[in-house]
PDB file of N, CA, C and O in Angstrom, chain B, residues numbered from 101:
ATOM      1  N   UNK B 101     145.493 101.322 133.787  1.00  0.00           N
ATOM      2  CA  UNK B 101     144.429 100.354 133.993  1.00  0.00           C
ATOM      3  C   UNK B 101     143.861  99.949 132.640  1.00  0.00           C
ATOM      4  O   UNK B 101     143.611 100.700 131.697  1.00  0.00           O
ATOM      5  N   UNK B 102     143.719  98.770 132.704  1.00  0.00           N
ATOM      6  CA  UNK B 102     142.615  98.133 131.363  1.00  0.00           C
ATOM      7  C   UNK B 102     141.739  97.676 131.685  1.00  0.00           C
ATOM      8  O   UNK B 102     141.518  97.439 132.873  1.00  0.00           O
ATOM      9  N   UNK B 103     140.931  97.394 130.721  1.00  0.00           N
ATOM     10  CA  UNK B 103     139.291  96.466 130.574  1.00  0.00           C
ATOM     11  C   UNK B 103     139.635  95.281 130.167  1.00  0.00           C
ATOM     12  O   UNK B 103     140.630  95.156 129.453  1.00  0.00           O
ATOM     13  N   UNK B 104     138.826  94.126 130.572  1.00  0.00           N
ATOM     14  CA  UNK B 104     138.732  93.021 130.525  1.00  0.00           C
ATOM     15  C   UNK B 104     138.299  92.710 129.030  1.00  0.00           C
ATOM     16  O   UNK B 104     137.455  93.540 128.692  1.00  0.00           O
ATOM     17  N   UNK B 105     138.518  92.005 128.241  1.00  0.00           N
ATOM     18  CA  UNK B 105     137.805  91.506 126.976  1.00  0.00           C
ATOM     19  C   UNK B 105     136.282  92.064 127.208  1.00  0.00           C
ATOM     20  O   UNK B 105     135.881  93.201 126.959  1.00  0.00           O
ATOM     21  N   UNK B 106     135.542  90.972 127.747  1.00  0.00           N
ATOM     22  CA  UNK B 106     134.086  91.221 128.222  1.00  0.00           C
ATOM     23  C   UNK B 106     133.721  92.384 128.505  1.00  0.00           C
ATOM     24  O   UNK B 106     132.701  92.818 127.969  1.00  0.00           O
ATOM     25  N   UNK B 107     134.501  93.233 129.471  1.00  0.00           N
ATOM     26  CA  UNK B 107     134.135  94.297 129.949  1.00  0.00           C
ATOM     27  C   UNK B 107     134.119  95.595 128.560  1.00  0.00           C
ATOM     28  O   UNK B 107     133.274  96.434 128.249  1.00  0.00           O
ATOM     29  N   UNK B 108     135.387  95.267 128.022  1.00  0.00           N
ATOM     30  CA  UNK B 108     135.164  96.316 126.530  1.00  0.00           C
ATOM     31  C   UNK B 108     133.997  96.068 125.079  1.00  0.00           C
ATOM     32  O   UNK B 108     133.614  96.914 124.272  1.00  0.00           O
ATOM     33  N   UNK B 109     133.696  94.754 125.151  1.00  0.00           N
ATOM     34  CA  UNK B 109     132.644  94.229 124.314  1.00  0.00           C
ATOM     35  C   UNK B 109     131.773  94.763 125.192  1.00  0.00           C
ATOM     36  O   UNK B 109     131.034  95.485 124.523  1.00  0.00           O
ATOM     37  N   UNK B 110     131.345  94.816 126.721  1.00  0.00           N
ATOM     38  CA  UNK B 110     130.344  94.951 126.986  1.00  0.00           C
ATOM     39  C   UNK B 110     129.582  96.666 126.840  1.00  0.00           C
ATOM     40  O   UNK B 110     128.452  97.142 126.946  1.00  0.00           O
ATOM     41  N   UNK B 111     130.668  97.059 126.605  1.00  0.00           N
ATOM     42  CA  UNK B 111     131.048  98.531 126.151  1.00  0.00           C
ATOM     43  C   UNK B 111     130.830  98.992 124.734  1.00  0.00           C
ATOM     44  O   UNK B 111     130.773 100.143 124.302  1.00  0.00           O
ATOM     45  N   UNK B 112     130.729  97.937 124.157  1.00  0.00           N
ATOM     46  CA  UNK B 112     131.265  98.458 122.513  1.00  0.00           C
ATOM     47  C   UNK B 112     129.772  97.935 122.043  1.00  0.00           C
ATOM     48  O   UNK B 112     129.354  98.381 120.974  1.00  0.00           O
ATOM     49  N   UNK B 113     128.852  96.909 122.869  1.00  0.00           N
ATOM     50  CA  UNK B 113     127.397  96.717 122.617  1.00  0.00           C
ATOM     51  C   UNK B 113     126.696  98.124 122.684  1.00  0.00           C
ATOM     52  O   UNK B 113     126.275  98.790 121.738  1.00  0.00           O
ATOM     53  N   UNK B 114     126.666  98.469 124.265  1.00  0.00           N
ATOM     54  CA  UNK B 114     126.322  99.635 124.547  1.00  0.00           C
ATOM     55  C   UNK B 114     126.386 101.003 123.467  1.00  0.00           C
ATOM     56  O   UNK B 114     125.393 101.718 123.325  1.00  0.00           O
ATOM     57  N   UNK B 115     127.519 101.233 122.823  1.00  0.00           N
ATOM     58  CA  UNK B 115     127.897 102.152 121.478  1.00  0.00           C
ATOM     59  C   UNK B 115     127.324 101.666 120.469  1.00  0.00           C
ATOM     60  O   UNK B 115     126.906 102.333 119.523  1.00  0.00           O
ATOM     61  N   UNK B 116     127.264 100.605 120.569  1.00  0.00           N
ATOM     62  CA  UNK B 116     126.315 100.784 119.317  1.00  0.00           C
ATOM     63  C   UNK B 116     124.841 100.814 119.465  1.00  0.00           C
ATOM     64  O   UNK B 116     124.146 101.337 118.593  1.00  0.00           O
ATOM     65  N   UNK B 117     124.316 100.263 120.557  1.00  0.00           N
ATOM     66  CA  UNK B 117     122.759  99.986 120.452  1.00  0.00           C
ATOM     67  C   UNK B 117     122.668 101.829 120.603  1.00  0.00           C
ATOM     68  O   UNK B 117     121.736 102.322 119.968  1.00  0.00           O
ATOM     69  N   UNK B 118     123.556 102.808 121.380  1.00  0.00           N
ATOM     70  CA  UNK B 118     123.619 104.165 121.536  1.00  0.00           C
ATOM     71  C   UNK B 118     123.472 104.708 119.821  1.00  0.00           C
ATOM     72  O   UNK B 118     122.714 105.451 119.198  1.00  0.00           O
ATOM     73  N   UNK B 119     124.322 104.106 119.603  1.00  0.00           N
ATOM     74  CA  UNK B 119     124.436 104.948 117.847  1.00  0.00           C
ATOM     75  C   UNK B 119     123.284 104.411 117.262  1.00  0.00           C
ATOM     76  O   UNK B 119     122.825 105.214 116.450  1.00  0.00           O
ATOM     77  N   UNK B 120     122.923 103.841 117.305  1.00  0.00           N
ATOM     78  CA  UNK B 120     121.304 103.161 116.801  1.00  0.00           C
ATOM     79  C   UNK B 120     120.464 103.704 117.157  1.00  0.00           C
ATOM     80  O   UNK B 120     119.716 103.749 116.181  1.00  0.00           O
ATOM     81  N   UNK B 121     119.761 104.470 118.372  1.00  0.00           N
ATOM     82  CA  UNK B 121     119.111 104.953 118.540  1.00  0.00           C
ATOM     83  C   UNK B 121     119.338 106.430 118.575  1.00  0.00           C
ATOM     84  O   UNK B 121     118.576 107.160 119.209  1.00  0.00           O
ATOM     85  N   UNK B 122     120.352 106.883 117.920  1.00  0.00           N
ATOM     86  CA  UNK B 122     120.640 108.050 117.934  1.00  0.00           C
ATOM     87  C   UNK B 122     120.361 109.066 116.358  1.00  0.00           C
ATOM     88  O   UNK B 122     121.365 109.328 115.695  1.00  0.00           O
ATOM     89  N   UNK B 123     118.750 109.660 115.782  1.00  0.00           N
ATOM     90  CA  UNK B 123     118.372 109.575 114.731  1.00  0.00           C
ATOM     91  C   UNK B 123     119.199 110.767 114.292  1.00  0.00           C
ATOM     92  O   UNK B 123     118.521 111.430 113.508  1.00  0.00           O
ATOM     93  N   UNK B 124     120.038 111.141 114.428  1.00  0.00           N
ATOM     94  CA  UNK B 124     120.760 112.378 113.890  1.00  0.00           C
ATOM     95  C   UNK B 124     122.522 111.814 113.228  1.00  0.00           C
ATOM     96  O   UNK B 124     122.886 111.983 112.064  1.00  0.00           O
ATOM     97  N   UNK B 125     123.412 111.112 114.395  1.00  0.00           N
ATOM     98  CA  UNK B 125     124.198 110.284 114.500  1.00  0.00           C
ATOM     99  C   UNK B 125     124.483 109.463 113.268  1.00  0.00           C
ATOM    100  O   UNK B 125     125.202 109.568 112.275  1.00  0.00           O
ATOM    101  N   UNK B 126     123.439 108.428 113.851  1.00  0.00           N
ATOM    102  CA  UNK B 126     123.398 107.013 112.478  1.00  0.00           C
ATOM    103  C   UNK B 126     123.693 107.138 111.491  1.00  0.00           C
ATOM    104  O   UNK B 126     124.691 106.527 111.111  1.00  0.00           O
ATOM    105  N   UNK B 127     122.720 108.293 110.257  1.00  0.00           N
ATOM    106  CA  UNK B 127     122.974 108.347 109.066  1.00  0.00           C
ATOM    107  C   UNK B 127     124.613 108.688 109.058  1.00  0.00           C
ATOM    108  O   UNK B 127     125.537 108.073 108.527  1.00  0.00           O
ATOM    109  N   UNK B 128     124.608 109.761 109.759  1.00  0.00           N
ATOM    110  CA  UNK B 128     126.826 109.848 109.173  1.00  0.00           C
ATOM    111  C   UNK B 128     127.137 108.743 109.220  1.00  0.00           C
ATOM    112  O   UNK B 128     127.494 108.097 108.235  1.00  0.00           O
ATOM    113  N   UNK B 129     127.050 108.233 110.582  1.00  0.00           N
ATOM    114  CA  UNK B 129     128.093 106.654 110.415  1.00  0.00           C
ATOM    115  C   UNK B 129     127.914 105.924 109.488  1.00  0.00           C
ATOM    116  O   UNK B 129     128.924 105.265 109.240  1.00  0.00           O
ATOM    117  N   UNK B 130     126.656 105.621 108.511  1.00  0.00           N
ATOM    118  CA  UNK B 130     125.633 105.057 107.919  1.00  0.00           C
ATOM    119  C   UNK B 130     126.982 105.839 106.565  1.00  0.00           C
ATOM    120  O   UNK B 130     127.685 105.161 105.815  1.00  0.00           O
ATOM    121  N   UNK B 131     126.971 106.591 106.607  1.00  0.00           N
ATOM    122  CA  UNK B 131     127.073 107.431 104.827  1.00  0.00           C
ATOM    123  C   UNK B 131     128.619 107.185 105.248  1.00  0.00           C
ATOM    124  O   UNK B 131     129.250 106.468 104.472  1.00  0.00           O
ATOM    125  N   UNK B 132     129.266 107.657 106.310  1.00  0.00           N
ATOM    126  CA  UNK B 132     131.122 107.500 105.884  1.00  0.00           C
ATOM    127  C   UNK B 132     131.488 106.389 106.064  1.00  0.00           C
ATOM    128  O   UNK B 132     132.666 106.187 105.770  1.00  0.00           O
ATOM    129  N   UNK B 133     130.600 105.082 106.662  1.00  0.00           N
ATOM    130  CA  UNK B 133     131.660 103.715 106.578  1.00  0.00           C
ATOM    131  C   UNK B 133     130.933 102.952 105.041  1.00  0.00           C
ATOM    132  O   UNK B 133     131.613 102.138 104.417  1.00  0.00           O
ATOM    133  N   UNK B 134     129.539 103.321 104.571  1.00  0.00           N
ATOM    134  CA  UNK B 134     128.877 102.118 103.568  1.00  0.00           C
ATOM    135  C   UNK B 134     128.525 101.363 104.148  1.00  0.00           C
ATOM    136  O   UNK B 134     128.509 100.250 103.623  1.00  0.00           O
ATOM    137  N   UNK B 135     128.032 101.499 105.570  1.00  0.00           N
ATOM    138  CA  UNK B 135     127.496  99.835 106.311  1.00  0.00           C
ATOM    139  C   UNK B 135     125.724 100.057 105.539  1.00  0.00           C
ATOM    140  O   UNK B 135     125.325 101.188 105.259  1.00  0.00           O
ATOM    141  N   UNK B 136     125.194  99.294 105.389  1.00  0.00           N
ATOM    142  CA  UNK B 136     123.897  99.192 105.615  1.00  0.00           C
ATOM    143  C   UNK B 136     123.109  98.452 106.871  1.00  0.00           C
ATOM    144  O   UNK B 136     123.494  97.905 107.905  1.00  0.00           O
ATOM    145  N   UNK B 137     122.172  98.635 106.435  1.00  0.00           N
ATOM    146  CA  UNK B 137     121.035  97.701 107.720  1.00  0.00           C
ATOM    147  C   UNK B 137     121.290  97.192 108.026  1.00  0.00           C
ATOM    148  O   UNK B 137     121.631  97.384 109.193  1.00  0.00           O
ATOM    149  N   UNK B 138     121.511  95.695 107.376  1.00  0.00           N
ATOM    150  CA  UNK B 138     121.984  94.490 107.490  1.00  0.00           C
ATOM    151  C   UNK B 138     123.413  94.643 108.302  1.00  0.00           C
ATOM    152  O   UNK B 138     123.668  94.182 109.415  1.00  0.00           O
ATOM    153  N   UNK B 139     124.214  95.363 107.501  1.00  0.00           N
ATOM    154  CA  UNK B 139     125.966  95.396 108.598  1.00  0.00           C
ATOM    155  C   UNK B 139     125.458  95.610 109.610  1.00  0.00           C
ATOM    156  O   UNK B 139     125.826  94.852 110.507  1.00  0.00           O
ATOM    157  N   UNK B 140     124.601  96.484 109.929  1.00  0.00           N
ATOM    158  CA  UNK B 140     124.705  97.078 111.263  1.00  0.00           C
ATOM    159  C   UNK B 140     124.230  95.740 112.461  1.00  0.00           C
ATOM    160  O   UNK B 140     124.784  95.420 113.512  1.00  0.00           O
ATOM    161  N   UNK B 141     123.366  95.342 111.990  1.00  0.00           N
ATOM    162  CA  UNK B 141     122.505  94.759 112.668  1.00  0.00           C
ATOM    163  C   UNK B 141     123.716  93.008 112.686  1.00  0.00           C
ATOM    164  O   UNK B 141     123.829  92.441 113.773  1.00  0.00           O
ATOM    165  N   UNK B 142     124.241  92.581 111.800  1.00  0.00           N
ATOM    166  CA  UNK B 142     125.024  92.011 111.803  1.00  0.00           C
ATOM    167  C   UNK B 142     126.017  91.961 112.737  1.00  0.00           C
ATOM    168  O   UNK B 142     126.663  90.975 113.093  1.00  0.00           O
ATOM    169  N   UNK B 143     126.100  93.168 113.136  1.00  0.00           N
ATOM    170  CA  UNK B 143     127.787  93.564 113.604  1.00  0.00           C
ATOM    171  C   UNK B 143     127.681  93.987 115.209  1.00  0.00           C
ATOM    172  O   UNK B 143     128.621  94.395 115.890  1.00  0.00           O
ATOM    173  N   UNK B 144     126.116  93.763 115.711  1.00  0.00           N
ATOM    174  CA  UNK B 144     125.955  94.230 116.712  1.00  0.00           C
ATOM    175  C   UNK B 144     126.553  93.369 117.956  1.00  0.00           C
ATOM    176  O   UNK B 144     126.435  93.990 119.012  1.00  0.00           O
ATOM    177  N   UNK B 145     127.145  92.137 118.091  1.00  0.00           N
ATOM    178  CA  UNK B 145     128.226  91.766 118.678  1.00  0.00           C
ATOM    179  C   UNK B 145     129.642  91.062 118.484  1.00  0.00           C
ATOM    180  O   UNK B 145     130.136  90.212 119.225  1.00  0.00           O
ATOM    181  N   UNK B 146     130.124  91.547 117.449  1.00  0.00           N
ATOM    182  CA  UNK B 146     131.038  91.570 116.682  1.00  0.00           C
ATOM    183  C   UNK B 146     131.960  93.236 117.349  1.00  0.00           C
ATOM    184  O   UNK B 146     131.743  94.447 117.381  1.00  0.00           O
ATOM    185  N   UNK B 147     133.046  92.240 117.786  1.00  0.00           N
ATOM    186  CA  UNK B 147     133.776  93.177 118.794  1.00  0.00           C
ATOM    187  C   UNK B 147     134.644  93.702 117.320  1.00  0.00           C
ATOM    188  O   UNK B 147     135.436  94.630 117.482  1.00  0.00           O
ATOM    189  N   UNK B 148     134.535  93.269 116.275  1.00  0.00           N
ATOM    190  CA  UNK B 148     135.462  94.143 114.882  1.00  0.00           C
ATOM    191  C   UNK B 148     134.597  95.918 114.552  1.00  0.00           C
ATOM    192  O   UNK B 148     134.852  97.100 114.319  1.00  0.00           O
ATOM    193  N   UNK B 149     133.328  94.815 114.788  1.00  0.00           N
ATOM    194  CA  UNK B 149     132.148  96.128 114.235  1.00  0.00           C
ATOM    195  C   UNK B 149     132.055  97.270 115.297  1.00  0.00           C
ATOM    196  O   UNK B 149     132.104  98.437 114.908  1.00  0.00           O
ATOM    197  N   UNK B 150     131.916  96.961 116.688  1.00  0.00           N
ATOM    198  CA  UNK B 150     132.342  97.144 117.991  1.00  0.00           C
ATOM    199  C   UNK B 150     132.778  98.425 117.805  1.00  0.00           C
ATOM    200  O   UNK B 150     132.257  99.534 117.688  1.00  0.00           O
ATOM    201  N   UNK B 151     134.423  97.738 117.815  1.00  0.00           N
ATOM    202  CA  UNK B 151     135.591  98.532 117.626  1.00  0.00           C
ATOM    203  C   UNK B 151     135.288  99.775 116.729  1.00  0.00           C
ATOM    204  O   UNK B 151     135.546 100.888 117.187  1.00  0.00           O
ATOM    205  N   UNK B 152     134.693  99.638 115.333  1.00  0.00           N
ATOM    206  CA  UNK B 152     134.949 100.530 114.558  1.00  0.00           C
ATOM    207  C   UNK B 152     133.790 102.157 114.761  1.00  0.00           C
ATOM    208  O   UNK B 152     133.828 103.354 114.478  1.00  0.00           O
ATOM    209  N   UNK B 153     132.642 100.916 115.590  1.00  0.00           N
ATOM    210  CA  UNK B 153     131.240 102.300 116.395  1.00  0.00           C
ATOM    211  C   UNK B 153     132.482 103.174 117.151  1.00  0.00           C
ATOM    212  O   UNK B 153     132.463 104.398 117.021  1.00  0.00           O
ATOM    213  N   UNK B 154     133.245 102.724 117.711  1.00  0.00           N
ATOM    214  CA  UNK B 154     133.714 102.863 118.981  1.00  0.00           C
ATOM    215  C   UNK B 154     134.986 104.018 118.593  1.00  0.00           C
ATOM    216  O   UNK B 154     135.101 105.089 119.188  1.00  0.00           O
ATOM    217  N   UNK B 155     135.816 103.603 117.579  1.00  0.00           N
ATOM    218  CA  UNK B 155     136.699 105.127 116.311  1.00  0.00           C
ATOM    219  C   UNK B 155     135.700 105.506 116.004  1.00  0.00           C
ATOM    220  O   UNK B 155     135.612 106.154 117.047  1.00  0.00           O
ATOM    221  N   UNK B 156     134.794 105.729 115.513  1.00  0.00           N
ATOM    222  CA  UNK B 156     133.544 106.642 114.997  1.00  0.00           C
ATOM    223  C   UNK B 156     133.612 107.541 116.163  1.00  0.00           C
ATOM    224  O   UNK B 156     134.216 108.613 116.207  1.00  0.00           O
ATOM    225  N   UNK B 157     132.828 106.907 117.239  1.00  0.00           N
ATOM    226  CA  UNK B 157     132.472 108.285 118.347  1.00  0.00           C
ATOM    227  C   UNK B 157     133.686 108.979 118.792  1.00  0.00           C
ATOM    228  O   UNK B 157     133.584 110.201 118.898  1.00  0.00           O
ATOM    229  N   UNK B 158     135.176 108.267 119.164  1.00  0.00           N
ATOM    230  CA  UNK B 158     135.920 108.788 119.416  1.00  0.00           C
ATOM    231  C   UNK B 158     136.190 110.185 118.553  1.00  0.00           C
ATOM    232  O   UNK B 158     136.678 111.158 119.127  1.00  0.00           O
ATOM    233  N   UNK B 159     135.947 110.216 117.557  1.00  0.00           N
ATOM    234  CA  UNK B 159     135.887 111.369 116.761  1.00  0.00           C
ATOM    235  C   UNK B 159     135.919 112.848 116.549  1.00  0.00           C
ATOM    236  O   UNK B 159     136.541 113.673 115.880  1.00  0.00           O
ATOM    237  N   UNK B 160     134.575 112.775 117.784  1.00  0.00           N
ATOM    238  CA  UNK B 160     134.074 114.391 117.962  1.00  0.00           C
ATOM    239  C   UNK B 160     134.204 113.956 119.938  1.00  0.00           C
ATOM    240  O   UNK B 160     133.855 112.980 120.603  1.00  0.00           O
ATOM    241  N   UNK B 161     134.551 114.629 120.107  1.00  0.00           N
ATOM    242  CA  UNK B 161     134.585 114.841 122.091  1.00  0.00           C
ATOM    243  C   UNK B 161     133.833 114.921 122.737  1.00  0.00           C
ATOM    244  O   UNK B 161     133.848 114.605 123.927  1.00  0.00           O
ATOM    245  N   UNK B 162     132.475 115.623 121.773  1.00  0.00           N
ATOM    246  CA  UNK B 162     130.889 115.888 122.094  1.00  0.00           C
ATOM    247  C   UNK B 162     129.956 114.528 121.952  1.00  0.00           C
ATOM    248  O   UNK B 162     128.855 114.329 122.466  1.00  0.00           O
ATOM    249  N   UNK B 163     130.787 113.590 121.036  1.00  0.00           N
ATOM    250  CA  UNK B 163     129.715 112.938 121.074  1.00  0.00           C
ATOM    251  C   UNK B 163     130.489 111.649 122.344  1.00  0.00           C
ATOM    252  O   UNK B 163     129.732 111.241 123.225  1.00  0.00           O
ATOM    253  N   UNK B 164     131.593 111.252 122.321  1.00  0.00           N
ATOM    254  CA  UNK B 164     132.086 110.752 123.623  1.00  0.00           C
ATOM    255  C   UNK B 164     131.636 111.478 124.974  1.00  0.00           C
ATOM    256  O   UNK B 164     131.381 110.676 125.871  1.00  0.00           O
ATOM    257  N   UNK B 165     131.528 112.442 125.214  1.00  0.00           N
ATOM    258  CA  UNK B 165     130.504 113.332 125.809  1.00  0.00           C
ATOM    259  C   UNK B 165     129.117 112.663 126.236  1.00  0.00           C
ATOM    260  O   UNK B 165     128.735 112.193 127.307  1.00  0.00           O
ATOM    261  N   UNK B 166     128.552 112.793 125.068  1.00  0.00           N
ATOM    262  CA  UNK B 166     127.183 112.383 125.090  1.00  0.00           C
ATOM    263  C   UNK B 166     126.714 110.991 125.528  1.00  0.00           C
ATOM    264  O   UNK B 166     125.817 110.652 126.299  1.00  0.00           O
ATOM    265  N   UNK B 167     127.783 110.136 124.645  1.00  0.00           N
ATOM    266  CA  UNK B 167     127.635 108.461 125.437  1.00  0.00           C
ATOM    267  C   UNK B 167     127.903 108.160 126.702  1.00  0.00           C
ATOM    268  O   UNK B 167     127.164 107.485 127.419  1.00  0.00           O
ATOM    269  N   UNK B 168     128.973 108.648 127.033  1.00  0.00           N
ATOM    270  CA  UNK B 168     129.484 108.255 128.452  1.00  0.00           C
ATOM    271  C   UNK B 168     128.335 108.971 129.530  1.00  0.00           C
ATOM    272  O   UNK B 168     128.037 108.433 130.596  1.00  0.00           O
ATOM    273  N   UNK B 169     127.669 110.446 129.001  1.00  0.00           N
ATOM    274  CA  UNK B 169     126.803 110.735 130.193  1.00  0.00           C
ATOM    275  C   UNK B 169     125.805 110.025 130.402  1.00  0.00           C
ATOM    276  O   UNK B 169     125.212 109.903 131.474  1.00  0.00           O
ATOM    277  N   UNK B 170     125.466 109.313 128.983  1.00  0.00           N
ATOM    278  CA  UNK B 170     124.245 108.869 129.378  1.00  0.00           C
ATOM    279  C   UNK B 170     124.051 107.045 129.381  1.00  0.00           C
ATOM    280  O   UNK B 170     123.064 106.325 129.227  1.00  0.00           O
ATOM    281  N   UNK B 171     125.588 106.745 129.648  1.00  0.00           N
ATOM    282  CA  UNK B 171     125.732 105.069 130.217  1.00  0.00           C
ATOM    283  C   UNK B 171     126.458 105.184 131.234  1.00  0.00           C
ATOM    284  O   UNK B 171     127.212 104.219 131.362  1.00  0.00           O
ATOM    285  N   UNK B 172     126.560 105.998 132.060  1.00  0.00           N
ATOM    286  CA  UNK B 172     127.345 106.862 133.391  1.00  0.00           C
ATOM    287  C   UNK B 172     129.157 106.205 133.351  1.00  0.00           C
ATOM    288  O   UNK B 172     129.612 105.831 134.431  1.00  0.00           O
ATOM    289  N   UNK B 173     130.195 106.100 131.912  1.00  0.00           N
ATOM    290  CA  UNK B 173     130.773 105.742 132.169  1.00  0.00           C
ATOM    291  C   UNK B 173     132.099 106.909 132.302  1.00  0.00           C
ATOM    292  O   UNK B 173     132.004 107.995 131.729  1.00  0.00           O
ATOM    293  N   UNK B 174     132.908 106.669 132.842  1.00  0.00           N
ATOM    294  CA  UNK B 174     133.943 107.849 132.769  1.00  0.00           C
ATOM    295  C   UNK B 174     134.440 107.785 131.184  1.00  0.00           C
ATOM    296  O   UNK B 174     134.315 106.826 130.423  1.00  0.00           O
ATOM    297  N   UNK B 175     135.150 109.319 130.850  1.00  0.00           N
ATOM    298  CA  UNK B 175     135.323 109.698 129.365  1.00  0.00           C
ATOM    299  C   UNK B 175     136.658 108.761 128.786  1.00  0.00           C
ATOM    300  O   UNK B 175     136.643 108.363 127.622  1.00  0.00           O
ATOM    301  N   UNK B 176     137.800 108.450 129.700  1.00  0.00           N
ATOM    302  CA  UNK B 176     138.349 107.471 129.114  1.00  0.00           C
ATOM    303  C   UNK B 176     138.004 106.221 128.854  1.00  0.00           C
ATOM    304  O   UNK B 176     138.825 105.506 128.279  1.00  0.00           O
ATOM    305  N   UNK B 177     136.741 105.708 129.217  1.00  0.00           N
ATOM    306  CA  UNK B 177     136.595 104.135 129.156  1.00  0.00           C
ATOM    307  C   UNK B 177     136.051 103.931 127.724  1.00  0.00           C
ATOM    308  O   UNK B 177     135.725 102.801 127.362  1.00  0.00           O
ATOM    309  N   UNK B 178     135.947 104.960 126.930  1.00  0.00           N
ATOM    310  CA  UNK B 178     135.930 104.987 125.319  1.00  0.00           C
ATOM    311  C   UNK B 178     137.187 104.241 125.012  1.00  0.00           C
ATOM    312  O   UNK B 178     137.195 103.013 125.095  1.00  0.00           O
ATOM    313  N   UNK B 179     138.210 104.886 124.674  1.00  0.00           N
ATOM    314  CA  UNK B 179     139.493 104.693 124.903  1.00  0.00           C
ATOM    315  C   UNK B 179     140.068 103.161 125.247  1.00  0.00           C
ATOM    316  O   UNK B 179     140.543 102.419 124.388  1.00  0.00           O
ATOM    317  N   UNK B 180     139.957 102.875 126.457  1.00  0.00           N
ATOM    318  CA  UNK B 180     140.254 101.768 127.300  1.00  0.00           C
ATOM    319  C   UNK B 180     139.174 100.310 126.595  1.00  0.00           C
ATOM    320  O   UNK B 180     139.515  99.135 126.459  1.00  0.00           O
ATOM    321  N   UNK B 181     138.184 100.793 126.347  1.00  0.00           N
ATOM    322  CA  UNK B 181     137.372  99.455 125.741  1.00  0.00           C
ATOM    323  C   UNK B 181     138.220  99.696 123.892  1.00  0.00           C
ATOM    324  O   UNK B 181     138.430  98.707 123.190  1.00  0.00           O
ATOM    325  N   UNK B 182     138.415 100.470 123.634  1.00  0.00           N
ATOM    326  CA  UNK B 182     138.884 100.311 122.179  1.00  0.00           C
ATOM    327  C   UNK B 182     139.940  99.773 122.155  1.00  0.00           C
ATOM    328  O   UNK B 182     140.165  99.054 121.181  1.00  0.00           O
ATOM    329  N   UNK B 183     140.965  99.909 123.187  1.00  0.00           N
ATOM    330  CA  UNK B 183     142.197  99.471 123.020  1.00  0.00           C
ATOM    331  C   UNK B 183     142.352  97.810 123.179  1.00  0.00           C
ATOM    332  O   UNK B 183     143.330  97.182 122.771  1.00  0.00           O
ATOM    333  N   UNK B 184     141.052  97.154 123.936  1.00  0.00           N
ATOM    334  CA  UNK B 184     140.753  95.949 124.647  1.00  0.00           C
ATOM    335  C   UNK B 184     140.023  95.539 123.071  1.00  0.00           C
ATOM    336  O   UNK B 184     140.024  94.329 122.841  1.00  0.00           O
ATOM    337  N   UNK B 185     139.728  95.970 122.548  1.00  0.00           N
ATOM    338  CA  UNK B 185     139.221  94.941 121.527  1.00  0.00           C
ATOM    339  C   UNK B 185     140.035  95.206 120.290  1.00  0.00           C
ATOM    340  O   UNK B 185     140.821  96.124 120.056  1.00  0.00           O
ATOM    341  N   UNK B 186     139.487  93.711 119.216  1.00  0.00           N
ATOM    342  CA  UNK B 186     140.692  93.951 117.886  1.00  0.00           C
ATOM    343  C   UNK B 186     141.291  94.858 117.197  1.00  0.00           C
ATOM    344  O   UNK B 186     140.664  95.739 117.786  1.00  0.00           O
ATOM    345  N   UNK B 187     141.896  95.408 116.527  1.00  0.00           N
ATOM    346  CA  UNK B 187     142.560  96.313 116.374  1.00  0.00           C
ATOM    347  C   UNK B 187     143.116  97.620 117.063  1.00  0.00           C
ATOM    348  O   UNK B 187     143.692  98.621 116.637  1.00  0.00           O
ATOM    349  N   UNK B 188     142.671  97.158 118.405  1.00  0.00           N
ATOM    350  CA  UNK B 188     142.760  98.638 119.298  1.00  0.00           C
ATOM    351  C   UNK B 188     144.012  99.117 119.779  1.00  0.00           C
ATOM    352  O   UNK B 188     144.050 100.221 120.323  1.00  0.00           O
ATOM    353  N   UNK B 189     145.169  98.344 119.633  1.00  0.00           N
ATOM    354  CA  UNK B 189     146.337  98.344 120.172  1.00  0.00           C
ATOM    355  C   UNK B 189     147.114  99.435 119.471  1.00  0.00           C
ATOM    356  O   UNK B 189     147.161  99.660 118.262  1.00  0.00           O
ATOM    357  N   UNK B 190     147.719 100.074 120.471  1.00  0.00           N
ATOM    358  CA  UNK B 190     147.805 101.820 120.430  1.00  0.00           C
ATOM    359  C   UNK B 190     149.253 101.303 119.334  1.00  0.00           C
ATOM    360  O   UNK B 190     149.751 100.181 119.249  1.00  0.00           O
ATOM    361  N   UNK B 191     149.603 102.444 118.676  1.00  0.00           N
ATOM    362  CA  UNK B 191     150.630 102.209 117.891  1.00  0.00           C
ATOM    363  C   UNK B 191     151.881 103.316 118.494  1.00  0.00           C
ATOM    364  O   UNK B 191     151.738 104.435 118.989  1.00  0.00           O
ATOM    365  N   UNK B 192     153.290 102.420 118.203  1.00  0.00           N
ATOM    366  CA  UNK B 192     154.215 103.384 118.938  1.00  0.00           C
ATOM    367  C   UNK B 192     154.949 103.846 117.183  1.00  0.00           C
ATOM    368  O   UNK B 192     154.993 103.167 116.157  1.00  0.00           O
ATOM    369  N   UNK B 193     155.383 105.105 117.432  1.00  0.00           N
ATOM    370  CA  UNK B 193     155.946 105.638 115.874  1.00  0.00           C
ATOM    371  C   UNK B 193     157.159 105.719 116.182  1.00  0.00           C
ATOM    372  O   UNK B 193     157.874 105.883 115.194  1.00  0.00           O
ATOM    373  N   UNK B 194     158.077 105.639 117.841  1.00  0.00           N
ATOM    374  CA  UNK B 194     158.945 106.023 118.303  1.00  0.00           C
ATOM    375  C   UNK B 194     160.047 104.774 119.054  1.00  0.00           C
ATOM    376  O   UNK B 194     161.085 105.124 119.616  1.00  0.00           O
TER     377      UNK B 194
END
């Protein structure tokens, strides 16, 4: 199954306005990509910027964990909205 364009942007808003209000979170993302204020706030529907909140959380399991419990979505729809927006397309090595 996949997500609709819309439906994974509408997903990848959600991750970030999540990582934004998340005062522990932010600064890492903040210190390992170099975004500042401005990016952030820039990028808040920008399915590129999206995408990249969206590899961030994928990261740790705890914090995919944490988003999905508290936007009631199931743990693959991390996943499934990343793959639906730009660069998300899974790579084959084989």
């Amino acid at each position: 199954m996949s997500l609709s364009q819309e439906s994974a942007e509408m997903i990848g808003l959600k991750a970030v306005a999540w990582l934004a209000s998340n005062d522990e979170l932010l600064p890492v993302f903040m210190g390992s990509t170099g975004a500042t204020e401005d990016n952030f706030r820039a990028g808040l529907e920008d399915p590129d910027f999206q995408g990249s909140v969206l590899d961030f959380l994928m990261m740790d399991d705890a914090w995919v964990v944490a988003f999905c419990d508290e936007n009631g979505l199931a743990y693959d729809q991390l996943m499934m909205a990343r793959h639906a927006l730009p660069g998300g397309g899974q790579v084959h090595w084989t």
